[in-house]
Backbone and ligand atoms as CSV (ligand in chain L), in Angstrom:
chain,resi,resn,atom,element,x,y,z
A,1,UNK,N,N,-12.372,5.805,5.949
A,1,UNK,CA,C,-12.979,4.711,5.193
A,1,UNK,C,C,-12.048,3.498,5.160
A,2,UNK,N,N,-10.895,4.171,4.740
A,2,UNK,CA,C,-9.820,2.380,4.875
A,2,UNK,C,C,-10.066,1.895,6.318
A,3,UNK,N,N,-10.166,2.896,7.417
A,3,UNK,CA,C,-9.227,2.043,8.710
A,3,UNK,C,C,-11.009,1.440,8.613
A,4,UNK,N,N,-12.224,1.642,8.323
A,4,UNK,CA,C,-13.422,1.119,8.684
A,4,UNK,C,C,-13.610,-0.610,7.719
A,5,UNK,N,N,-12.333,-0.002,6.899
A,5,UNK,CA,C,-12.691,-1.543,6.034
A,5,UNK,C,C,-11.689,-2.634,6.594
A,6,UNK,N,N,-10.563,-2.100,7.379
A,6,UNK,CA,C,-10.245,-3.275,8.498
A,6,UNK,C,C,-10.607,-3.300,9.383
A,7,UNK,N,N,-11.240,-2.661,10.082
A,7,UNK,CA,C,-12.255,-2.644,11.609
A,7,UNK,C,C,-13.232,-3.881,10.915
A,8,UNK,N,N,-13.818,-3.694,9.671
A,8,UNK,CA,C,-14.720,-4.911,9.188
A,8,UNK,C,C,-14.489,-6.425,8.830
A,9,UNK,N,N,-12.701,-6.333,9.510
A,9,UNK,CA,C,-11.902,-7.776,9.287
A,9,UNK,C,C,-11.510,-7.883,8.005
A,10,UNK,N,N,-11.157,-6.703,6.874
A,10,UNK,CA,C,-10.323,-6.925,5.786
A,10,UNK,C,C,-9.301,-7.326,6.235
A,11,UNK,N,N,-8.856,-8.238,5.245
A,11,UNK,CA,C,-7.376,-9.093,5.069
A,11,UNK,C,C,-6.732,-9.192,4.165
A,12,UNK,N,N,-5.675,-8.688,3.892
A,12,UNK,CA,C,-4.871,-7.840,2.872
A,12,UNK,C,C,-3.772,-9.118,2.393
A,13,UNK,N,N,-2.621,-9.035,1.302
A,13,UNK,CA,C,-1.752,-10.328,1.233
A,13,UNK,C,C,-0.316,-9.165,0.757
A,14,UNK,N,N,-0.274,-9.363,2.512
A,14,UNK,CA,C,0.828,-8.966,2.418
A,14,UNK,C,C,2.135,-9.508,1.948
A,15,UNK,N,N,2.288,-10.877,1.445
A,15,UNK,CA,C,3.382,-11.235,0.828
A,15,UNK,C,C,2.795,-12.195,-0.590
A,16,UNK,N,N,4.653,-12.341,-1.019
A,16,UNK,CA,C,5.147,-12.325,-1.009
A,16,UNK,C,C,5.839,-10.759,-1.072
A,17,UNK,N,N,6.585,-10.002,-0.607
A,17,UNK,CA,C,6.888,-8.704,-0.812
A,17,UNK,C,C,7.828,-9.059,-2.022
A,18,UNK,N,N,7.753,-7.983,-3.055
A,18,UNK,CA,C,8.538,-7.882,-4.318
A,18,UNK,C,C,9.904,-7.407,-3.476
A,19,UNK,N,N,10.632,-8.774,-4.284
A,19,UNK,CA,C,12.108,-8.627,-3.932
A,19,UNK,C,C,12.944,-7.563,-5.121
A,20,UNK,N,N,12.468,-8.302,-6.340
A,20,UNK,CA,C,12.838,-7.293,-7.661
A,20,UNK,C,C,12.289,-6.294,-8.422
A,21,UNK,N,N,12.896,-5.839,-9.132
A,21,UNK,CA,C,11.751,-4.523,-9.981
A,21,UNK,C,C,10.808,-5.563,-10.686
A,22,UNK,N,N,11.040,-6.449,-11.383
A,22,UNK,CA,C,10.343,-7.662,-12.455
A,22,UNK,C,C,9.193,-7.897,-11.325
A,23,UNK,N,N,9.297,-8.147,-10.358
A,23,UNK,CA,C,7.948,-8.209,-8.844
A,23,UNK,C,C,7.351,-7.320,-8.879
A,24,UNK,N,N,8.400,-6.088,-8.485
A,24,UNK,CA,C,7.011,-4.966,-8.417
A,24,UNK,C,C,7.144,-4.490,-9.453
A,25,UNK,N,N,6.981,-4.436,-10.625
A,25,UNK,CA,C,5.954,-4.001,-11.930
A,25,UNK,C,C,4.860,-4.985,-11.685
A,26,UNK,N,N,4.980,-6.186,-12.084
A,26,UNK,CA,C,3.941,-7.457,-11.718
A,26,UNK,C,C,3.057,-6.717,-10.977
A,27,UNK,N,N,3.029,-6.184,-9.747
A,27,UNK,CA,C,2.347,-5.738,-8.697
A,27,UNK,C,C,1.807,-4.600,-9.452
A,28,UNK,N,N,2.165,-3.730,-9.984
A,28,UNK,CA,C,1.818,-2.729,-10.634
A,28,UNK,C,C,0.959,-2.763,-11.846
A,29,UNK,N,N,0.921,-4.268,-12.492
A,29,UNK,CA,C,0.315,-4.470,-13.585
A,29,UNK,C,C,-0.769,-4.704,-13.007
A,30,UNK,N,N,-1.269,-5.737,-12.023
A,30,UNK,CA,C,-2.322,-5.780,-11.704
A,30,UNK,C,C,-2.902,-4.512,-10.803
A,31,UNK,N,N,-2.281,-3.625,-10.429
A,31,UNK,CA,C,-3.515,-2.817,-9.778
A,31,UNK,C,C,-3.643,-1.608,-10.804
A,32,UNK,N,N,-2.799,-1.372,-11.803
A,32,UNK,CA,C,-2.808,-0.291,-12.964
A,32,UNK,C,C,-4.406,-0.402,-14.027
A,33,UNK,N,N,-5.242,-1.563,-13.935
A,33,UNK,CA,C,-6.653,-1.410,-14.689
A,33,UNK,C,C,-7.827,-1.702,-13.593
A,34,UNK,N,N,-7.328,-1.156,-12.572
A,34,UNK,CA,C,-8.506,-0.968,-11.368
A,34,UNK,C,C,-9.132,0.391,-11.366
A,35,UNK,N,N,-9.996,0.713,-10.735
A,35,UNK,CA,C,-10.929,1.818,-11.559
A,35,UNK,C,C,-10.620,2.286,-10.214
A,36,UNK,N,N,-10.345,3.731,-10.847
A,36,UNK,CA,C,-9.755,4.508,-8.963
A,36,UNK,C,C,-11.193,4.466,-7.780
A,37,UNK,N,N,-11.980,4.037,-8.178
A,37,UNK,CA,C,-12.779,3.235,-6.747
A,37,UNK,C,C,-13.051,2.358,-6.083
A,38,UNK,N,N,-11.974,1.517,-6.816
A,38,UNK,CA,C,-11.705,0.008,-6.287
A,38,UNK,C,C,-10.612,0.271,-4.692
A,39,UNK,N,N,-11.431,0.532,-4.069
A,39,UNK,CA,C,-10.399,0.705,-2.960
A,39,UNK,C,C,-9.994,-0.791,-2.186
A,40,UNK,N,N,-11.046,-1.481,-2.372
A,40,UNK,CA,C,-11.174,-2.836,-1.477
A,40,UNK,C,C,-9.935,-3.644,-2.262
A,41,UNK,N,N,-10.206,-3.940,-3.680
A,41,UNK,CA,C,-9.084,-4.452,-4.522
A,41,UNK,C,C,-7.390,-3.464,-4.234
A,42,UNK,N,N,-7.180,-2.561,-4.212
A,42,UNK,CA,C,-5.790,-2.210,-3.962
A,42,UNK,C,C,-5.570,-2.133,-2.693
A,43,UNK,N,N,-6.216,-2.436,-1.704
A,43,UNK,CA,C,-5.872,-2.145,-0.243
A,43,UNK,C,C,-5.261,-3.887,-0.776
A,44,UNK,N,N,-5.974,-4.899,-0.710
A,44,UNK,CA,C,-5.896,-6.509,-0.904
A,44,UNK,C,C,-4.445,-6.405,-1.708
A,45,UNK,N,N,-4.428,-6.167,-2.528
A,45,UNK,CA,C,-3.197,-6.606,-3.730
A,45,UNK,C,C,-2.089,-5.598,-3.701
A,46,UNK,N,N,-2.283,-4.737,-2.465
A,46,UNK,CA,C,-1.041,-3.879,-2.492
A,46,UNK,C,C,-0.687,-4.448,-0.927
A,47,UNK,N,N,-1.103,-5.239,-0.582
A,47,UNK,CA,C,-0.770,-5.651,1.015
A,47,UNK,C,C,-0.682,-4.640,2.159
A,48,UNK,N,N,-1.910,-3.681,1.668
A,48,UNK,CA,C,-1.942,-2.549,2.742
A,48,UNK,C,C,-1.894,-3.204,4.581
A,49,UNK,N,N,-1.458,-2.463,5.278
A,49,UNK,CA,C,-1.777,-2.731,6.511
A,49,UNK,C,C,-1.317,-1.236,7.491
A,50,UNK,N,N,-2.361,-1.637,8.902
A,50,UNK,CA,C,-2.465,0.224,9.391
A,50,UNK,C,C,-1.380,0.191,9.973
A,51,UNK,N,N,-0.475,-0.240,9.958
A,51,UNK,CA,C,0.684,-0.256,11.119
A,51,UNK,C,C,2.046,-1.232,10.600
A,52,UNK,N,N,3.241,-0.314,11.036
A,52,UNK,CA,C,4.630,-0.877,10.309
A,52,UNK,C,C,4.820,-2.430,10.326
A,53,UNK,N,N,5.844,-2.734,9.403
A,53,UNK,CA,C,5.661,-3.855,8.979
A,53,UNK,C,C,7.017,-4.828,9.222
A,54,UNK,N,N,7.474,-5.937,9.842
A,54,UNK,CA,C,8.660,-6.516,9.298
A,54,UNK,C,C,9.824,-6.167,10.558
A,55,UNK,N,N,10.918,-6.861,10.070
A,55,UNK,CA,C,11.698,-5.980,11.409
A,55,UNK,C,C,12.369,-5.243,11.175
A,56,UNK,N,N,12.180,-4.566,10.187
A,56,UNK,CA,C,12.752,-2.900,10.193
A,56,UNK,C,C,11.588,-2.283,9.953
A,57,UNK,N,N,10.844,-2.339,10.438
A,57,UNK,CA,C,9.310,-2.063,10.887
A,57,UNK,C,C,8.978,-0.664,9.743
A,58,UNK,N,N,9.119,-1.077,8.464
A,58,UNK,CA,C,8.773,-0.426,7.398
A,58,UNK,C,C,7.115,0.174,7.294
A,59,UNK,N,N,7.263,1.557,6.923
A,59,UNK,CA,C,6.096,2.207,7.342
A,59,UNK,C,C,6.230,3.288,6.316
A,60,UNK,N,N,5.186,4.131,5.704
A,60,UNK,CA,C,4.771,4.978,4.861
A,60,UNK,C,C,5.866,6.482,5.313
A,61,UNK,N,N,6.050,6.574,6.279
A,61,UNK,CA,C,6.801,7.816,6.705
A,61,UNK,C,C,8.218,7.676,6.025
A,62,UNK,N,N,9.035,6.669,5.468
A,62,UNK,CA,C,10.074,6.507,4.846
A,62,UNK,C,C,9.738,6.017,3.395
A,63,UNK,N,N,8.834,6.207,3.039
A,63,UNK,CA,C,8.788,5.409,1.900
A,63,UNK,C,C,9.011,6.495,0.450
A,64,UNK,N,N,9.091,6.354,-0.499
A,64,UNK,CA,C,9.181,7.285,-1.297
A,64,UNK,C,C,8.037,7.504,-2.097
A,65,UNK,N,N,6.910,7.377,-1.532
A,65,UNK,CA,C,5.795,7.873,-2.069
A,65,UNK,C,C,4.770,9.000,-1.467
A,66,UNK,N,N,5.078,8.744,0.153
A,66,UNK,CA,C,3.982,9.183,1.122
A,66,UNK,C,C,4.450,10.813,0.706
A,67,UNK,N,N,3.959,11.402,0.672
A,67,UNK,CA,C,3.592,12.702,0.730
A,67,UNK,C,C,3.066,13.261,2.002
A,68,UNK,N,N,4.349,13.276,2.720
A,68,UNK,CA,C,4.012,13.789,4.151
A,68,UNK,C,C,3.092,14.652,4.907
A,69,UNK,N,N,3.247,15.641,4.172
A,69,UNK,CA,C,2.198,16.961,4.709
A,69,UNK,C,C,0.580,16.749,3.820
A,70,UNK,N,N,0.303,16.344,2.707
A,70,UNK,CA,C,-0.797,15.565,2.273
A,70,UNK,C,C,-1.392,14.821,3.121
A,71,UNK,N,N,-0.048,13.625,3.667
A,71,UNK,CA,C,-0.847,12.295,4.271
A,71,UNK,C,C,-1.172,11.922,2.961
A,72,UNK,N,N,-0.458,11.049,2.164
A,72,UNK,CA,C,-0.961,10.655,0.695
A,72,UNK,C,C,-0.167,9.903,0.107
A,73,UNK,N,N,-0.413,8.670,-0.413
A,73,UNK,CA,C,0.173,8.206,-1.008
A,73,UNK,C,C,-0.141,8.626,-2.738
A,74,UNK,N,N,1.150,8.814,-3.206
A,74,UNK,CA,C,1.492,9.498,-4.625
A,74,UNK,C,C,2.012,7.983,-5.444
A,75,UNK,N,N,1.890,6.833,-5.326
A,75,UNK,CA,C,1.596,6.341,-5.979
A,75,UNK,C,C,0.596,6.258,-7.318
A,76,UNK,N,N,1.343,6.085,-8.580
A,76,UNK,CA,C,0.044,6.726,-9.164
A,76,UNK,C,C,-1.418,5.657,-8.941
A,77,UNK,N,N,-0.514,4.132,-9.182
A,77,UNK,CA,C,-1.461,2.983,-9.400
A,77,UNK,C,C,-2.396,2.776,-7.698
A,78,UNK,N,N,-1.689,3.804,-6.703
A,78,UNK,CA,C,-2.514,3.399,-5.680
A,78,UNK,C,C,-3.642,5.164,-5.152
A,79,UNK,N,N,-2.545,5.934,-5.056
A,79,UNK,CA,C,-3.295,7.380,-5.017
A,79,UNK,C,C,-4.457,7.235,-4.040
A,80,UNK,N,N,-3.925,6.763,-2.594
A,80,UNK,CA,C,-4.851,7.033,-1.843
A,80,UNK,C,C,-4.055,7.873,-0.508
A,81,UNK,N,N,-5.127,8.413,0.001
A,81,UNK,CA,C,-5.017,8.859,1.518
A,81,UNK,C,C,-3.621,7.494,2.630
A,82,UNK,N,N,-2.940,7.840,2.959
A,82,UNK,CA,C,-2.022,7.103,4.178
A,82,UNK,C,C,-1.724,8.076,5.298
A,83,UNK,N,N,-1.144,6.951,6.063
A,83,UNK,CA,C,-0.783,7.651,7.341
A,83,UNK,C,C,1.023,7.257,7.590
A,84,UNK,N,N,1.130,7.833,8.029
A,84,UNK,CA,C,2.841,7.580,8.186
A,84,UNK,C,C,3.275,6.110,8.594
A,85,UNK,N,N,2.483,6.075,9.521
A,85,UNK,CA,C,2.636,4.339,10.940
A,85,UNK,C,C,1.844,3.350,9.508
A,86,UNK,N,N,1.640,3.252,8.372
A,86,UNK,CA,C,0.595,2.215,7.775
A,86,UNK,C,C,2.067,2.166,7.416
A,87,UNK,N,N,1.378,0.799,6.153
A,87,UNK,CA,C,2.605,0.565,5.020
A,87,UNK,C,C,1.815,-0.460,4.073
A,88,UNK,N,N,2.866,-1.080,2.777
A,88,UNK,CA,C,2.298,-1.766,2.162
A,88,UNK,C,C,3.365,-1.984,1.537
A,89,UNK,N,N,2.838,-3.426,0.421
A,89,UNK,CA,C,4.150,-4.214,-0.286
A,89,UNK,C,C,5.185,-3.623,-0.982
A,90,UNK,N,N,4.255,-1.996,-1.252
A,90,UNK,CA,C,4.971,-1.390,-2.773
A,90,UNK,C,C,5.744,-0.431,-2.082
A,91,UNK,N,N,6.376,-0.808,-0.809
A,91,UNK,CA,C,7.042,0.386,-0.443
A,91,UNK,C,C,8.656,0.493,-0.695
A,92,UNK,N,N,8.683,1.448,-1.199
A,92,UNK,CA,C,10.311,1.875,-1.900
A,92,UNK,C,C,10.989,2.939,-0.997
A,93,UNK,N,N,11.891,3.218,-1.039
A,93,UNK,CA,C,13.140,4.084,-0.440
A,93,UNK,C,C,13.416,4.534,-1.965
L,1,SF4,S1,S,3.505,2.812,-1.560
L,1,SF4,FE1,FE,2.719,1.775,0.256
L,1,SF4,S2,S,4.264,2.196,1.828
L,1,SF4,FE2,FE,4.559,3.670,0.187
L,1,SF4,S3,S,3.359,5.465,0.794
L,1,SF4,FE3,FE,2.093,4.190,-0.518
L,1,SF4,S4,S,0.925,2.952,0.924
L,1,SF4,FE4,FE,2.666,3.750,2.040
């Protein structure tokens, strides 16, 4: 379902990427009263995208959320399905 909602030309905002924690809470405040079927809204405001990012080509397989053998992001405010090669703004080490 995600990769069909960028096959449909979704366009996500991937920046500014949170440089500080004070950023990403911000980021967290707004997707924390989205109703877990708002998928279109947290793909947008979490700057999802299917494929690594940047030039340390940051991707869900290092991040400290993905839940590898799931395929899952354990984010609570995002709690969706990922793939290792995706990524997004809220990604932490
Ligand atoms: S927070 Fe972002 S980068 Fe990290 S696992 Fe979730 S979708 Fe991937």
């Amino acid at each position: 379902m995600i990769e069909d909602m960028f096959a449909d030309g979704l366009v996500t905002q991937v920046e500014p990427f949170p440089e500080t924690d004070r950023e990403f809470s911000r980021l967290l405040d707004v997707l924390r009263p989205l109703d877990a079927d708002a998928l279109r809204e947290k793909l947008v405001v979490s700057g999802w995208l299917l494929e690594p990012y940047g030039p340390d080509q940051m991707r869900c397989q290092e991040c400290m959320y993905f839940l590898v053998h799931k395929r899952w992001c354990d984010l609570p405010e995002l709690n969706l399905p990922a793939k290792a090669d995706w990524w997004c703004r809220l990604w932490r080490i």
